[in-house]
N, C-alpha and C positions, 0 to 999 in steps of 0.2 A: 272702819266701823261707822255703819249712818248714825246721822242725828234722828231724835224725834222730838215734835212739838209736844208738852204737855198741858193743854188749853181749860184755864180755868171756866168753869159757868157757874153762874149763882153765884152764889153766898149768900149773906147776910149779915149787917156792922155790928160787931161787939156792944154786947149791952151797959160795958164800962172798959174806960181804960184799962184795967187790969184786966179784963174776961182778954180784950184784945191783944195786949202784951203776953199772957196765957199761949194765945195762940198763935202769935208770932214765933214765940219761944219753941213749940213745938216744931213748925214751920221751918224754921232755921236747923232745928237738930236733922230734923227729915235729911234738908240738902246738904249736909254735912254728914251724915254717913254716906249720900253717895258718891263722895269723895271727888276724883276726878272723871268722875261717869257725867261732871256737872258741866256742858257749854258755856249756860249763859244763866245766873238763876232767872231770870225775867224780869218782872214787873207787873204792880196790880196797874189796870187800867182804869181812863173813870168812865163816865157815860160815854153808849154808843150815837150813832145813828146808822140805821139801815137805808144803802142806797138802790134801789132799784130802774130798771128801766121807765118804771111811769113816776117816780120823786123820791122823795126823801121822809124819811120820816123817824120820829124818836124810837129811843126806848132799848135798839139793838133786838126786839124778837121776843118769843119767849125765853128765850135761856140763851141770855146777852155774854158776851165774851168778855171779862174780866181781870186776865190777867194770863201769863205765860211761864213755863220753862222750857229748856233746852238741855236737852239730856244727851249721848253717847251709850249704843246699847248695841249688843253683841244682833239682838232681834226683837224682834215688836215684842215676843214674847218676856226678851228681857223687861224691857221698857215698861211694856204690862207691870211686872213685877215690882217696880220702882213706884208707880204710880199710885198703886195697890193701898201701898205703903203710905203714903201724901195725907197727914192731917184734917187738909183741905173736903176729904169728903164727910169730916164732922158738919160740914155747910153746906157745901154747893157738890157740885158732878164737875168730873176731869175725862176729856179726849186725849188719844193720844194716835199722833199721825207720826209716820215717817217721811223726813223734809228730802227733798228729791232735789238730786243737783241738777241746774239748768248747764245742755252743753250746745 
């Protein structure tokens, strides 16, 4: 069964402790119903920087990477469906790729 990436963008910081506990809470029940369909739950990231061939520069883009999951899904369409599901687009936009084993 592949893995897929499910790649946070955006967001925006809780406008109080509690708004944010709120939606961790949420957050946590999400990956808990997907029981062992879960790899890795991820991690929020903090700021980016974008490397390119002519330097470097802040900010990560318009729609900076923020954080990750690791999921287990029959098909992208499963995965899709997981994603669907994710809290997270109360705030921001979620990608989701399938991670390709290197041989």
């Amino acid at each position: 069964m592949p893995n897929y990436i499910i790649a946070y963008h955006g967001g925006k910081k809780p406008e109080s402790p509690e708004e944010g506990a709120k939606h961790m809470a949420k957050w946590k029940a999400w990956l808990d119903g997907l029981g062992d369909a879960v790899v890795n739950p991820g991690t929020p990231l903090g700021k980016s920087k974008t490397v390119t061939a002519k330097g470097v520069s802040d900010g990560g883009g318009p729609n900076a990477l923020t954080g990750y999951s690791v999921v287990k899904a029959d098909s992208m369409d499963a995965a899709l469906d997981m994603a669907k599901a994710c809290p997270f687009l109360d705030v921001g936009t979620l990608e989701v790729a399938e991670m390709m084993e290197m041989k």
